[in-house]
C-alpha positions as CSV (number, residue, x, y, z in Angstrom):
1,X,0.0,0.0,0.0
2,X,1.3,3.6,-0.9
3,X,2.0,5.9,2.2
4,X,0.0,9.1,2.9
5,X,3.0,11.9,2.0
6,X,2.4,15.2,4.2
7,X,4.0,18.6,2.2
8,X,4.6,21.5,4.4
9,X,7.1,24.9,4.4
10,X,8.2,24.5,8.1
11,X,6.4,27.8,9.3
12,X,4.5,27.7,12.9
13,X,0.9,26.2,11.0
14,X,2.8,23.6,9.1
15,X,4.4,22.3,12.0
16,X,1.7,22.3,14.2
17,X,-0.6,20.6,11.3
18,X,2.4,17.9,11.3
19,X,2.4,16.7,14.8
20,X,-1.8,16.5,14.1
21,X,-1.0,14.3,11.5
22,X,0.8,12.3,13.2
23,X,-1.2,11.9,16.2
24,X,-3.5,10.6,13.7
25,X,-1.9,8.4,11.2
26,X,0.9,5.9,12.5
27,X,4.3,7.3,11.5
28,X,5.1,4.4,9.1
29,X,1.8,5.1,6.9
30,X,3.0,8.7,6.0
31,X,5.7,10.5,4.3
32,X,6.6,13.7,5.9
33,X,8.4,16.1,3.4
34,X,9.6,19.4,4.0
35,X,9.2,21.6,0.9
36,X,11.3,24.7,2.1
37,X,14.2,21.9,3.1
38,X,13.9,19.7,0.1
39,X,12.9,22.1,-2.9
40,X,13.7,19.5,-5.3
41,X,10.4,18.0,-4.5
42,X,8.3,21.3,-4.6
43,X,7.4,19.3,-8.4
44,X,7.0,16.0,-7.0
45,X,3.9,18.3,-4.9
46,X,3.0,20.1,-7.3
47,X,2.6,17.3,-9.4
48,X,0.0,15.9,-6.7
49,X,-2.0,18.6,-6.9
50,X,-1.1,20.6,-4.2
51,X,-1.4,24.1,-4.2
52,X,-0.5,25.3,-0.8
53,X,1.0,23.9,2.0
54,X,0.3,22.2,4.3
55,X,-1.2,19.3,2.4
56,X,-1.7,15.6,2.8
57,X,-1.9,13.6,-0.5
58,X,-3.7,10.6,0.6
59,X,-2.8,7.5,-1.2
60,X,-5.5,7.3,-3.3
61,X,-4.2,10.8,-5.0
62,X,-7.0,12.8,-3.0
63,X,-5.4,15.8,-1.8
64,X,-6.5,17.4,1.3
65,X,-5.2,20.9,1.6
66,X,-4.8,21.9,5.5
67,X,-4.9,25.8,6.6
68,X,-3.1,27.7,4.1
69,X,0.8,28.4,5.6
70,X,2.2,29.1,2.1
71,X,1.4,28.8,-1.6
72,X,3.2,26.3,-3.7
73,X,4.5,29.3,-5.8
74,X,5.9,30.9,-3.0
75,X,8.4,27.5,-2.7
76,X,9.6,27.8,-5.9
C-alpha cells in the first residue's frame, strides 16, 4: 500500500498541522516532506495537486489541503 506523504514549508501552522498528523496516522503510513528543506520536491507536490501547503496527499491521489501556511508558488 502507498504511504499518505504530508508537504509543508516548516512555518508555525505547518508544524503544528504535522504533529496533528501524526497523532493521527501511524508514522510508518506517511511520508513527511519538507518543501522549504527539500525544494527538489516542490514538483514532486505540485505534481500531486497541491497548491499550498500544508497538504496531505492521501494514497489514493485525494489531496487534502490543511490551513493555508504558504502557496506552492511561494516554494519555488
Amino acid at each position: 500500500m502507498a504511504k499518505a506523504i504530508f508537504y509543508h514549508a516548516g512555518c508555525p501552522v505547518c508544524v503544528s498541522a504535522a504533529k496533528d498528523i501524526l497523532n493521527l496516522i501511524p508514522e510508518n503510513e506517511v511520508e513527511v516532506i519538507h518543501l522549504g528543506a527539500d525544494k527538489s520536491k516542490v514538483k514532486d507536490a505540485e505534481s500531486a495537486g497541491v497548491k499550498s501547503v500544508p497538504a496531505l496527499v492521501l494514497s489514493n491521489g485525494n489531496v487534502l489541503h490543511i490551513n493555508f501556511g504558504a502557496s506552492i508558488e511561494d516554494l519555488k
